[in-house]
N, C-alpha and C positions, 0 to 999 in steps of 0.2 A: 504493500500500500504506500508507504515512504517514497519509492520511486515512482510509481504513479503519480501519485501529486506532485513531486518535482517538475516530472515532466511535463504534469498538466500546467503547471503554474510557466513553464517553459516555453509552452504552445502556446498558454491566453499571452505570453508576455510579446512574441512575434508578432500574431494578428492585433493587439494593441497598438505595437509600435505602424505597421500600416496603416491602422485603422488613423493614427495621429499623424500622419505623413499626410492625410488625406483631408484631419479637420484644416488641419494650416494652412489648403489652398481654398480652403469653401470663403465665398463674400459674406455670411452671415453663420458662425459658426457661436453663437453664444449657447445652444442648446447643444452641442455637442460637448462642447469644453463643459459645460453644469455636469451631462453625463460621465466623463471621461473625470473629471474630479471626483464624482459620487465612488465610482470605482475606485480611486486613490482612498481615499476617507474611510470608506467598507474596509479596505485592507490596514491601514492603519488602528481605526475602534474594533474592531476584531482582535488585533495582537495585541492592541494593548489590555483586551478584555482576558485573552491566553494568560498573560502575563502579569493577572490581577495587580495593574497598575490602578491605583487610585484614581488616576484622572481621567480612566477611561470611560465614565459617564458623562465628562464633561465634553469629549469629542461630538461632532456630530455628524448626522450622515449624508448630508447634503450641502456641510461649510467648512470651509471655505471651498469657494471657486479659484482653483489658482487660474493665473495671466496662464495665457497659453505659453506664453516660450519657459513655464516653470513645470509644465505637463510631463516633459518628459524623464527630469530629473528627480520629483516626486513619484512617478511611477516607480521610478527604478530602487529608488529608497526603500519604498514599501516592498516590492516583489524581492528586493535582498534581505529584508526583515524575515519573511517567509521561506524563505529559500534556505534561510542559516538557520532558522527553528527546526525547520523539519530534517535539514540534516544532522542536527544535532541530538534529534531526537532516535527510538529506536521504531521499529512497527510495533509491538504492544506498548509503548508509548501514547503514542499516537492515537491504538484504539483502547485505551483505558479512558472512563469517563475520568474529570475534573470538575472541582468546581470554581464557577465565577459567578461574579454577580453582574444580574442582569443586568440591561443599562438603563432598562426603567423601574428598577429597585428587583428585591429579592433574588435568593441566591440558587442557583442552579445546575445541573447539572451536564455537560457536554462531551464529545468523544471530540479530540483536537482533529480528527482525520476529518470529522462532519464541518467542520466550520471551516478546512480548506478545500473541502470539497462544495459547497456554500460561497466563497467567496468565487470558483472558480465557474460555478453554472452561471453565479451573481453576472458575472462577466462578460461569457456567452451573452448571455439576456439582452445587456445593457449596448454591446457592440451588436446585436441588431439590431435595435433602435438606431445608433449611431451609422450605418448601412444605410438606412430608412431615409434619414435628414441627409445624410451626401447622395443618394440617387435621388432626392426630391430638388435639389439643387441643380440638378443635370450633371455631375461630376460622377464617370465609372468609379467604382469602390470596386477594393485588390479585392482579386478570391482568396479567401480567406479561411476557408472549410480546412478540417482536418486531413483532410484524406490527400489531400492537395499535396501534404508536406511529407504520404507515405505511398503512394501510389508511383510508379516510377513508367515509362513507356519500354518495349523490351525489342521492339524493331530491329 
């Protein structure tokens, strides 16, 4: 499971960075950049929730909006955050519940593999919406599917 979610945080991290190569040339990208922030933020209050930092009630999940030319370096913050937990972690690590406290009080229980696995459909989700807003633009959006980066032509 450990390298599964690496690698899944590996794949959402590619078609992220497309997907952001793509908001940067749209004329009206404020709803993209909100979405592609949301995703920064999720990944952020999520670890700091792993990590029962205190302050992780105080994050929240749709603020800040970063400036877009801060997009890509927040991304990469947060997906190194995750990237170094979970290697540092073992697989029954990973799927042993924990607890944290919710972010709207009371304290609960969670398996750390469900919450990266949650950040990473989060993801999916959020980048087809962000697909949606750049071909509503008139601007092609990369392919971006899975299969794309395992499928090979054998000619």
């Amino acid at each position: 499971m450990k390298q599964y979610l690496i690698d899944t945080f590996l794949f959402n991290d590619k078609a992220n960075r497309k997907i952001l190569g793509n908001i940067k040339k749209l004329p009206e990208n404020k709803e993209c950049v909100k979405l592609f922030s949301h995703l920064i933020n999720c990944m952020y209050k999520w670890y700091a929730g792993i990590k029962n930092e205190s302050y992780s009630s105080l994050l929240e999940w749709w603020n800040p909006v970063y400036p877009i030319d801060r997009l890509e370096a927040e991304w990469q913050k947060c997906l190194q955050l995750w990237t170094d937990y979970l290697k540092d972690k073992t697989d029954i690590e990973i799927g042993t519940e924990i607890n944290l406290m919710n972010f709207a009080g009371g304290n609960w229980a969670v398996k750390p593999q469900d919450i990266a696995l949650q950040l990473n459909y989060h993801s999916i989700h959020h980048r087809g919406q962000i697909q949606y807003l750049i071909r509503k633009q008139s601007l092609k959006p990369d392919y971006i599917e899975y299969i794309g980066d395992k499928y090979r032509k054998i000619d």
